[in-house]
N, CA, C and O atoms as a Tinker XYZ file with bonds, in Angstrom:
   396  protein
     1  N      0.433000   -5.869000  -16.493000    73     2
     2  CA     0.938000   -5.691000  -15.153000    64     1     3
     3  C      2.206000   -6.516000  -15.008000    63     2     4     5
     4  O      2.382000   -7.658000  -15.432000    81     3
     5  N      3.193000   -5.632000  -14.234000    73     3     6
     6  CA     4.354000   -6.721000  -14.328000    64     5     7
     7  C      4.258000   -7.490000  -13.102000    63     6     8     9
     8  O      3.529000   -7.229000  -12.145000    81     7
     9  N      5.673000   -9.197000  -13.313000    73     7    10
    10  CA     5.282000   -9.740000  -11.954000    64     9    11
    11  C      5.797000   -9.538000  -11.034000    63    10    12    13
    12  O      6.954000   -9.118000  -11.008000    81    11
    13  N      4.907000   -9.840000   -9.726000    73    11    14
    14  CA     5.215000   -9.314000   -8.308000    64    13    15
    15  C      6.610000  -10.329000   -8.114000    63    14    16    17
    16  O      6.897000  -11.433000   -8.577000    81    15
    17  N      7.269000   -9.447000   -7.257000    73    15    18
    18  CA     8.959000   -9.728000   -6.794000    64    17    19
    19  C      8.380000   -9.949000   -5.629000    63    18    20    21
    20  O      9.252000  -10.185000   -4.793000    81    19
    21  N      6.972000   -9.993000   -5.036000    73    19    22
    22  CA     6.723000   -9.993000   -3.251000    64    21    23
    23  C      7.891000  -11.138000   -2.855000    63    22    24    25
    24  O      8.522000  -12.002000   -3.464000    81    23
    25  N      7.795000  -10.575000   -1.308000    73    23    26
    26  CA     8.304000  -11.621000   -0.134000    64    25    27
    27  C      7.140000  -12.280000    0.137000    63    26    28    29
    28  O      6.023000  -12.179000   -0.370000    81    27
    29  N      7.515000  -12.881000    0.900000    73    27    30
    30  CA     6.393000  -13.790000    1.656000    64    29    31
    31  C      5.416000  -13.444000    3.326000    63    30    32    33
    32  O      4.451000  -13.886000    3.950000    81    31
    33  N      6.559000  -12.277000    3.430000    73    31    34
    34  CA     6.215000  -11.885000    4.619000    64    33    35
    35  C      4.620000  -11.257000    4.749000    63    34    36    37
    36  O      3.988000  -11.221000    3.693000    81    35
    37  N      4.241000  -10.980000    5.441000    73    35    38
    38  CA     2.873000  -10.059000    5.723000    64    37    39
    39  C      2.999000   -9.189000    6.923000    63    38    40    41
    40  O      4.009000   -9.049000    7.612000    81    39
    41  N      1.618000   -8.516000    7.114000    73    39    42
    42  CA     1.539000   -7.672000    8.054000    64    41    43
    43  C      0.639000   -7.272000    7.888000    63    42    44    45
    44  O      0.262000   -6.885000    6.782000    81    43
    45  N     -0.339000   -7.203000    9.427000    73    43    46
    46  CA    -1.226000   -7.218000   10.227000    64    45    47
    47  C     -1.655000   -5.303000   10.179000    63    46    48    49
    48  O     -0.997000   -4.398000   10.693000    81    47
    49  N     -2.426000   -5.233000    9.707000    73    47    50
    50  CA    -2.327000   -3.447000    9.726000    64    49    51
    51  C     -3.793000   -2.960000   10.461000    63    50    52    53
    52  O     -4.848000   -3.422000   10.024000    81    51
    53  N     -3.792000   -2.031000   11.563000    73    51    54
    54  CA    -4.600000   -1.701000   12.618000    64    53    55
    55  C     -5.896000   -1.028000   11.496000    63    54    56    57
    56  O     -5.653000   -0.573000   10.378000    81    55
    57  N     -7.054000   -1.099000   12.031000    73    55    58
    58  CA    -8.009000   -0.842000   11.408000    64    57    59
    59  C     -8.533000    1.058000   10.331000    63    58    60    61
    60  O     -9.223000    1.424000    9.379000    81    59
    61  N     -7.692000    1.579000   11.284000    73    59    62
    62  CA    -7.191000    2.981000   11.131000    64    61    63
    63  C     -6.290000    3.117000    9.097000    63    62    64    65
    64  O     -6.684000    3.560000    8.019000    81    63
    65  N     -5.167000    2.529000    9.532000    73    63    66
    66  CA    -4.318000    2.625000    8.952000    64    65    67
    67  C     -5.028000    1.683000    7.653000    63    66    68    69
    68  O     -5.199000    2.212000    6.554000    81    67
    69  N     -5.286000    0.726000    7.821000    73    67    70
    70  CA    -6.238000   -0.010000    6.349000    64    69    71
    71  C     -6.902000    0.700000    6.011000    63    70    72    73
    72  O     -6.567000    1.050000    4.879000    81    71
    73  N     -8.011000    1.343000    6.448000    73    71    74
    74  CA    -9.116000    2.209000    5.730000    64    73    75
    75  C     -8.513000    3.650000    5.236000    63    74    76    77
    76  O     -9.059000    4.434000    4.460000    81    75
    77  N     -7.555000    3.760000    5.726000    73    75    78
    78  CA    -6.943000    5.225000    4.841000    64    77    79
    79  C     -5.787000    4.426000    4.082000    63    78    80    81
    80  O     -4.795000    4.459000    4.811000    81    79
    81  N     -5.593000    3.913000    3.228000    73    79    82
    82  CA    -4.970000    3.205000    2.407000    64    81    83
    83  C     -5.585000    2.914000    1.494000    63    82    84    85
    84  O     -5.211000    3.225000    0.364000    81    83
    85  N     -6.878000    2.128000    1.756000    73    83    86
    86  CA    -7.762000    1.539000    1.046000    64    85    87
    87  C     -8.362000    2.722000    0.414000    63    86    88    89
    88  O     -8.238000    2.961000   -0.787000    81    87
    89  N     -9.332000    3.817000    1.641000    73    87    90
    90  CA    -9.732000    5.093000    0.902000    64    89    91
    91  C     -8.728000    5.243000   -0.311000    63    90    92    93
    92  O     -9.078000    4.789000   -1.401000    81    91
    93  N     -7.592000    5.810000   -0.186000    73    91    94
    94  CA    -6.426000    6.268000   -0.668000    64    93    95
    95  C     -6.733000    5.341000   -2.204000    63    94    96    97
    96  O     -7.316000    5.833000   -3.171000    81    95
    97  N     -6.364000    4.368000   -2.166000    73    95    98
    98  CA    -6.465000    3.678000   -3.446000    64    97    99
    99  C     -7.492000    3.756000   -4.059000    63    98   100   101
   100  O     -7.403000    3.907000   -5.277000    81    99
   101  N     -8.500000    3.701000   -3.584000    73    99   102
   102  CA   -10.183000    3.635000   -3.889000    64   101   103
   103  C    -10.604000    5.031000   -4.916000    63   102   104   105
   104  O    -11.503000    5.178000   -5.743000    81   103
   105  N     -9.274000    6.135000   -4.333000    73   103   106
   106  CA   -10.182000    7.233000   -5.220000    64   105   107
   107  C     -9.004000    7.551000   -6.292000    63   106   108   109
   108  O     -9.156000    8.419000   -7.151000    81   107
   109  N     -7.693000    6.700000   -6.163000    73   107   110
   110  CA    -7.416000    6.846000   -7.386000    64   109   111
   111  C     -7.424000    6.018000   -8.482000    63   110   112   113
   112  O     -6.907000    6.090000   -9.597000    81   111
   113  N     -8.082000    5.262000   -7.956000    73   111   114
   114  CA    -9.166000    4.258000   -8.791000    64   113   115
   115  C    -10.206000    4.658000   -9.603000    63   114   116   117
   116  O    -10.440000    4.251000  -10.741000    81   115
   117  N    -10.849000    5.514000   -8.931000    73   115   118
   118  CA   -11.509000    6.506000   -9.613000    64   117   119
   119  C    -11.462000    7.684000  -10.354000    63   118   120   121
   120  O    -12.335000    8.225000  -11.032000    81   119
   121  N    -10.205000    8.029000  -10.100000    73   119   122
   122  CA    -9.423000    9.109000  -11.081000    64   121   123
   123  C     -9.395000    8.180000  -12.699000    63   122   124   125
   124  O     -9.931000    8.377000  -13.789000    81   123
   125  N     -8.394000    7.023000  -12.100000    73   123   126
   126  CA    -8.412000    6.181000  -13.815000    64   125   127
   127  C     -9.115000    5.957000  -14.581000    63   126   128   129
   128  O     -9.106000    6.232000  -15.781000    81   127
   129  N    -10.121000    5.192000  -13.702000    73   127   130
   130  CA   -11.537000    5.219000  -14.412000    64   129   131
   131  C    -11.935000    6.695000  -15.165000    63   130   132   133
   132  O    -12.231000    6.776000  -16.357000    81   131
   133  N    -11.886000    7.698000  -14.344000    73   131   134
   134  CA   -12.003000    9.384000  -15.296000    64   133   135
   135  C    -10.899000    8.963000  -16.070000    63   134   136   137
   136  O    -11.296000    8.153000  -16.908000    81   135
   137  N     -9.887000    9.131000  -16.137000    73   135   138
   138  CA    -9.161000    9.071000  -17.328000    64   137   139
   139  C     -9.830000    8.466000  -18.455000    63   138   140   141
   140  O    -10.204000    9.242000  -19.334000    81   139
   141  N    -10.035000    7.339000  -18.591000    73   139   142
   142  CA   -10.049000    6.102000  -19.551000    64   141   143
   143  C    -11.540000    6.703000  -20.241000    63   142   144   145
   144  O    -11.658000    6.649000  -21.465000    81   143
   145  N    -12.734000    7.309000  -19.345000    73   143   146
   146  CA   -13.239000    7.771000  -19.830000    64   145   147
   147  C    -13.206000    8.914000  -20.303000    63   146   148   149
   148  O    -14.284000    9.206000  -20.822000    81   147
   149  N    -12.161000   10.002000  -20.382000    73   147   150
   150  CA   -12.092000   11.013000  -20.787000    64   149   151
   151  C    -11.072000   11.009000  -22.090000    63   150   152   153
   152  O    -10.766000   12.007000  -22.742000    81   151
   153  N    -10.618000    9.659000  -22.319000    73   151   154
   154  CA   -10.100000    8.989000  -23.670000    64   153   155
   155  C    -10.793000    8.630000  -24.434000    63   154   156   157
   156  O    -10.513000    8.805000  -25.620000    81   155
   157  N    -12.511000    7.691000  -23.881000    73   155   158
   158  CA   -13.172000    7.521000  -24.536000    64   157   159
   159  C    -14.007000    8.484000  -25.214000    63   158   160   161
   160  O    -14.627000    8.297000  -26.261000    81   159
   161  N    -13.967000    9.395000  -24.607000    73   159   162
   162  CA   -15.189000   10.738000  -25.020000    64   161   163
   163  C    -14.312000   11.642000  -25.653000    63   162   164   165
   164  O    -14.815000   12.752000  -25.830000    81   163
   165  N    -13.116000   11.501000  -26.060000    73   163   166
   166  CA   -12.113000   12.245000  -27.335000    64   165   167
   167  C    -11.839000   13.698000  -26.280000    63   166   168   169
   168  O    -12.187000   14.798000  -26.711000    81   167
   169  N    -11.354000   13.604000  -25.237000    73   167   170
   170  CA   -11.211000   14.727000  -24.605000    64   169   171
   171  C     -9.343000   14.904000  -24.622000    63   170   172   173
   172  O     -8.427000   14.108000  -24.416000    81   171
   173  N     -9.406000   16.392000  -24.986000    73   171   174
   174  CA    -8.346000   16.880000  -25.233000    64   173   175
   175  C     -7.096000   16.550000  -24.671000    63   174   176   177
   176  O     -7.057000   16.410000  -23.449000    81   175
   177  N     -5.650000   16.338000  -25.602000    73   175   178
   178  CA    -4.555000   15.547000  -24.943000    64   177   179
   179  C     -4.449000   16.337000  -23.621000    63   178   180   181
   180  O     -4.681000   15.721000  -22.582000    81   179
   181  N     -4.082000   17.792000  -23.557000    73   179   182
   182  CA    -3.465000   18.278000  -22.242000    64   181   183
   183  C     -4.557000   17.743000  -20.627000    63   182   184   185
   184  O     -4.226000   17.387000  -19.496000    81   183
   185  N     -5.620000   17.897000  -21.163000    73   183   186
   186  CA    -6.614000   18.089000  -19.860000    64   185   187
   187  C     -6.497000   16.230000  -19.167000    63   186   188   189
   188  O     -6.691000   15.921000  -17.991000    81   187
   189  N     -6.113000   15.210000  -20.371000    73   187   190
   190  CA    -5.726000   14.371000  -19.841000    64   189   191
   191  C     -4.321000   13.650000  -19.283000    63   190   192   193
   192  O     -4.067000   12.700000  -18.543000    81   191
   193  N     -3.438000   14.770000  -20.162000    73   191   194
   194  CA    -1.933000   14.887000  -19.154000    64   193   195
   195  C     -2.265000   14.787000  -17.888000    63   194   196   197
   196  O     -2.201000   13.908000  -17.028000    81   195
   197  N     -2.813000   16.409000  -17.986000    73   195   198
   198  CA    -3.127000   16.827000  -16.249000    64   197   199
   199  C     -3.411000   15.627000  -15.517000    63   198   200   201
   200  O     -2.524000   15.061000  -14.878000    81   199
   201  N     -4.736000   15.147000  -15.574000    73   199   202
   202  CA    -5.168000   14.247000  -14.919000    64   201   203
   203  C     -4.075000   13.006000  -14.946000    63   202   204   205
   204  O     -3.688000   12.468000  -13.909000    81   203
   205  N     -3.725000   12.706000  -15.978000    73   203   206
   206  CA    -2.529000   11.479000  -15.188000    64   205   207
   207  C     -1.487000   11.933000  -14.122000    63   206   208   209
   208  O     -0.930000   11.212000  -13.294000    81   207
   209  N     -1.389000   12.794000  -14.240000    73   207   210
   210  CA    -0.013000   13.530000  -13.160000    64   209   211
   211  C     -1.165000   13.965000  -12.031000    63   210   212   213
   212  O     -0.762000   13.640000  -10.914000    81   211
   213  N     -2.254000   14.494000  -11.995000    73   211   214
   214  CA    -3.179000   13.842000  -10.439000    64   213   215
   215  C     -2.669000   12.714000  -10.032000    63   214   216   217
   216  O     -2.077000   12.739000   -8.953000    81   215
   217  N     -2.764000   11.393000  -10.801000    73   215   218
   218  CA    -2.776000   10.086000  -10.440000    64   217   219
   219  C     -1.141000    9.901000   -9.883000    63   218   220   221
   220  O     -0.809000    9.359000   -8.829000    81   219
   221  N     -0.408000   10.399000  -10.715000    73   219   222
   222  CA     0.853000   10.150000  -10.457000    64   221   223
   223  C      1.402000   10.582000   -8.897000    63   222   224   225
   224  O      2.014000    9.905000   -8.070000    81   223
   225  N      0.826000   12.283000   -8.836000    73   223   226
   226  CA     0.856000   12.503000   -7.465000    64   225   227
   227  C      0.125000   11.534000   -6.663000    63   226   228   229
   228  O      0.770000   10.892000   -5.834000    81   227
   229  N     -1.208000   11.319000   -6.793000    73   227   230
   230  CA    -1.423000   10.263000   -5.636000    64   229   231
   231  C     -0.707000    9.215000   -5.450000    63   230   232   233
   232  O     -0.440000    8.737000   -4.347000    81   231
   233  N     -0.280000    8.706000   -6.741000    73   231   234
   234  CA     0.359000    7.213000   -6.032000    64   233   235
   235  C      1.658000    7.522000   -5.567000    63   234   236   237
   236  O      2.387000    6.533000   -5.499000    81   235
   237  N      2.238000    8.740000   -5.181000    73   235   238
   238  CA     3.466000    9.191000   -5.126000    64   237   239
   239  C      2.784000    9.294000   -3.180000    63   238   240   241
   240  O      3.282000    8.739000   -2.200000    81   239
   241  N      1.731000   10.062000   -3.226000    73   239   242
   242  CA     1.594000   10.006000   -1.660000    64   241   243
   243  C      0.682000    8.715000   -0.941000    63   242   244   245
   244  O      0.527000    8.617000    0.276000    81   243
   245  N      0.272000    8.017000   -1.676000    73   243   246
   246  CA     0.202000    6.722000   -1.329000    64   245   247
   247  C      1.555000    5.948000   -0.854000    63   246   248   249
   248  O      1.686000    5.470000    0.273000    81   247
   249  N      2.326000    5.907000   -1.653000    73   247   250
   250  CA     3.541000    5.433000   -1.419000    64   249   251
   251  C      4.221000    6.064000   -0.434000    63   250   252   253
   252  O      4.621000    5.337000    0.475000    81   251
   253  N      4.486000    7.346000   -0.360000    73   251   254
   254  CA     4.986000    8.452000    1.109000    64   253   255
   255  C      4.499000    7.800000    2.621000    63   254   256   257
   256  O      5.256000    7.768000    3.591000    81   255
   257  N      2.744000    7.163000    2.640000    73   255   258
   258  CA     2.397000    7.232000    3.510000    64   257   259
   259  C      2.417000    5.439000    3.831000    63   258   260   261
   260  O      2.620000    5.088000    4.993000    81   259
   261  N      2.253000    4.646000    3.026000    73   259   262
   262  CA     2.800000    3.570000    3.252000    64   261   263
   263  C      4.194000    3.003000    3.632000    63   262   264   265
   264  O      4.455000    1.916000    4.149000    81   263
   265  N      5.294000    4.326000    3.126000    73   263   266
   266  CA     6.655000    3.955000    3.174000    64   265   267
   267  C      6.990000    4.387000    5.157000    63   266   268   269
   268  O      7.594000    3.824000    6.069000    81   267
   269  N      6.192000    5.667000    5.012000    73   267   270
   270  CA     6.057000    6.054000    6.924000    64   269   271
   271  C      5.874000    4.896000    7.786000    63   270   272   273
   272  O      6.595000    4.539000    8.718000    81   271
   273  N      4.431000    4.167000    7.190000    73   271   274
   274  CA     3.778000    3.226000    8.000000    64   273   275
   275  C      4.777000    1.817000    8.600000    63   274   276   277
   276  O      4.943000    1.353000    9.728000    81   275
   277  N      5.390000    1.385000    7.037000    73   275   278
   278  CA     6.191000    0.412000    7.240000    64   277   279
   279  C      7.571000    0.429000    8.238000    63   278   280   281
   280  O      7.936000   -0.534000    8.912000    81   279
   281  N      8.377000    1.994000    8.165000    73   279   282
   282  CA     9.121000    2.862000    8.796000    64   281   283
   283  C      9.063000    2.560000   10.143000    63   282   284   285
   284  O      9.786000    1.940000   10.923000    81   283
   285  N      8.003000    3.164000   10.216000    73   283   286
   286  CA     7.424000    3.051000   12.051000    64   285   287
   287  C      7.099000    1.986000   12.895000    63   286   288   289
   288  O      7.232000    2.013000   14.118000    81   287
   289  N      6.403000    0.458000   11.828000    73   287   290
   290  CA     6.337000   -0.275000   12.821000    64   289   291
   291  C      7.381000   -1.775000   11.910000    63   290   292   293
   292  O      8.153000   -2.660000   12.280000    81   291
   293  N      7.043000   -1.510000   11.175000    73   291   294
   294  CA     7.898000   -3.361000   10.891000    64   293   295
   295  C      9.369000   -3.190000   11.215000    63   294   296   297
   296  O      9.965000   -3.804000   12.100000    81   295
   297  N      9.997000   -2.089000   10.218000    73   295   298
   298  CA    11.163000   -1.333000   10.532000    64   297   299
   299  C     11.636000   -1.307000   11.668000    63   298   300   301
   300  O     12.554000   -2.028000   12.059000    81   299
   301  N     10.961000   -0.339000   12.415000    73   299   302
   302  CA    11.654000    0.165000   13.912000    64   301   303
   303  C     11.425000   -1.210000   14.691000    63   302   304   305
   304  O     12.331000   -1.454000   15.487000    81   303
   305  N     10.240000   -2.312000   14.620000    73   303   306
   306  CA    10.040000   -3.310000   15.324000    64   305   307
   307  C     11.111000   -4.272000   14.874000    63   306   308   309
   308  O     11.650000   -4.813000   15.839000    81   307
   309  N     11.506000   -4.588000   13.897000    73   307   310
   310  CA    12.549000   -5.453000   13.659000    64   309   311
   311  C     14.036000   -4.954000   13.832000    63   310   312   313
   312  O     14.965000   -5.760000   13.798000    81   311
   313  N     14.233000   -3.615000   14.016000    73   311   314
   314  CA    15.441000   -3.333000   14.877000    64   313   315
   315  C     15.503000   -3.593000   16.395000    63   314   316   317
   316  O     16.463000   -3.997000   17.050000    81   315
   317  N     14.526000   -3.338000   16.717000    73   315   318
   318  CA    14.320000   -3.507000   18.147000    64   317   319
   319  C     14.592000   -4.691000   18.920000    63   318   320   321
   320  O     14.949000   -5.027000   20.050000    81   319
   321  N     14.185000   -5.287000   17.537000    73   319   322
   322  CA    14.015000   -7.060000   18.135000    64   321   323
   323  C     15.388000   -7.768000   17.511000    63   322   324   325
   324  O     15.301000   -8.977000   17.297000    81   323
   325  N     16.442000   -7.216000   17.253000    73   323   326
   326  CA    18.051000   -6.929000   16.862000    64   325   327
   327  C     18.238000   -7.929000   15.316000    63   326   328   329
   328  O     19.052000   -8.715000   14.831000    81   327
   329  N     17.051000   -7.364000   15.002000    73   327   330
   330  CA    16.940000   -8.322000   13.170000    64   329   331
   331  C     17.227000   -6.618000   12.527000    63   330   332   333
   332  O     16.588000   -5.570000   12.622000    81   331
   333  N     18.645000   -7.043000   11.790000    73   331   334
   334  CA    19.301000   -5.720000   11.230000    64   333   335
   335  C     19.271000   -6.154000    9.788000    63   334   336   337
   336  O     20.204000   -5.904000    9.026000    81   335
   337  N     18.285000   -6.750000    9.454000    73   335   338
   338  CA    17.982000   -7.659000    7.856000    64   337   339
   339  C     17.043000   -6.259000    7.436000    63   338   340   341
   340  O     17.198000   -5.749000    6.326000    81   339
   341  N     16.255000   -5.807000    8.234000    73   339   342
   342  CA    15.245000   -4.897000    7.772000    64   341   343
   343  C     16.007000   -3.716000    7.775000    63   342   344   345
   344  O     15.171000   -2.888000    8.136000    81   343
   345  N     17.060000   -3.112000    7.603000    73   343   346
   346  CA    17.513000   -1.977000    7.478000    64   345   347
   347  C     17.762000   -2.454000    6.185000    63   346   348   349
   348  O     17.025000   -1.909000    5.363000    81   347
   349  N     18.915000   -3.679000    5.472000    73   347   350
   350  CA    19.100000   -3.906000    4.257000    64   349   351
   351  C     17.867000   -4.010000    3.152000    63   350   352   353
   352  O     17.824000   -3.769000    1.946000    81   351
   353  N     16.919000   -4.463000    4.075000    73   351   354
   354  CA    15.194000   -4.675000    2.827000    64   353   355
   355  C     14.989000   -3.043000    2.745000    63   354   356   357
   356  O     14.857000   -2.701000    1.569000    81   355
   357  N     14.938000   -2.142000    3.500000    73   355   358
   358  CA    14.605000   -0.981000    3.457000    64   357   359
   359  C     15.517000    0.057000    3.010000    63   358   360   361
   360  O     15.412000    1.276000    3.144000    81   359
   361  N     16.294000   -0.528000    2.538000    73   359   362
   362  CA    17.336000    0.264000    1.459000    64   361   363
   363  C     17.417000   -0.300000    0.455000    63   362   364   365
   364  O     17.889000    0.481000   -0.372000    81   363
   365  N     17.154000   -1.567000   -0.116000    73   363   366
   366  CA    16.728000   -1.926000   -1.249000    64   365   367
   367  C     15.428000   -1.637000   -1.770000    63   366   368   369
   368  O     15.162000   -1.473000   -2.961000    81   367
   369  N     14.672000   -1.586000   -0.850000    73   367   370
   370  CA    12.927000   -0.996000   -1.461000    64   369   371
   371  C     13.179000    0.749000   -1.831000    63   370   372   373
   372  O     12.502000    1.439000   -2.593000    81   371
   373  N     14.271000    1.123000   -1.088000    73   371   374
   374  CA    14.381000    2.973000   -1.440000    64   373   375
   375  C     14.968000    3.316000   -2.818000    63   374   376   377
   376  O     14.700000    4.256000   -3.567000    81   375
   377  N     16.062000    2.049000   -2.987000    73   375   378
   378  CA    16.660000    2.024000   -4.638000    64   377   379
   379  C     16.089000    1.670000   -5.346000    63   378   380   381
   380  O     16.369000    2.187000   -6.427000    81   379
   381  N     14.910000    0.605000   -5.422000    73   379   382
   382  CA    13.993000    0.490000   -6.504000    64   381   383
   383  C     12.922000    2.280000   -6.817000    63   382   384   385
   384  O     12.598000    3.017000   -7.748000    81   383
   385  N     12.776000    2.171000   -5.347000    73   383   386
   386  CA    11.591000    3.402000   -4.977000    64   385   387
   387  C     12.544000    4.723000   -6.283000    63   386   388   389
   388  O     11.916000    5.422000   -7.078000    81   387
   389  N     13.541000    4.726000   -6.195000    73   387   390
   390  CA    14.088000    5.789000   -6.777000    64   389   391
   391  C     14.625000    5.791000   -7.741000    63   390   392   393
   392  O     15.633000    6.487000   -7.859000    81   391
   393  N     14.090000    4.908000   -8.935000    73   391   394
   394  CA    14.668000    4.733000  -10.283000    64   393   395
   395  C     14.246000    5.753000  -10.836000    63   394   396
   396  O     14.525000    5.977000  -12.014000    81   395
């Protein structure tokens, strides 16, 4: 795993929005786990392509729906509150996002 570049900042996320995140991660957690076992049981290269590009899509809409979340409230809340620092963090997280 490589190391985290985090900030220090945090955020408080409504009970809604955690549990569909968490769901979200939780079952492609469980996709990997299928993978790793479908490596162990000598199962055919393509059928486990496939399944990584499942995973890939999920963490692609994991990321879609976390990138909304952050969008809507840290984002729009720190413009609001005339901190124009979070437009520059949120164009640097879009150029990593898009290597």
């Amino acid at each position: 795993m490589s190391e985290c570049n985090c900030t220090q900042k945090h955020k408080h996320r409504d009970s809604k929005e955690y549990r569909g995140l968490i769901n979200r991660l939780n079952r492609i957690e469980g996709q990997v786990r299928g993978v790793k076992s479908m490596l162990e049981n000598d199962t055919y290269c393509t059928d486990i392509l496939m399944q990584v590009s499942a995973i890939q899509a999920a963490l692609n809409s994991f990321n879609r729906q976390l990138l909304s979340n952050h969008i809507h409230t840290c984002v729009a809340d720190g413009i609001r509150s005339g901190d124009d620092t979070v437009i520059d963090e949120l164009t640097a997280t879009l150029q990593k996002l898009m290597k």
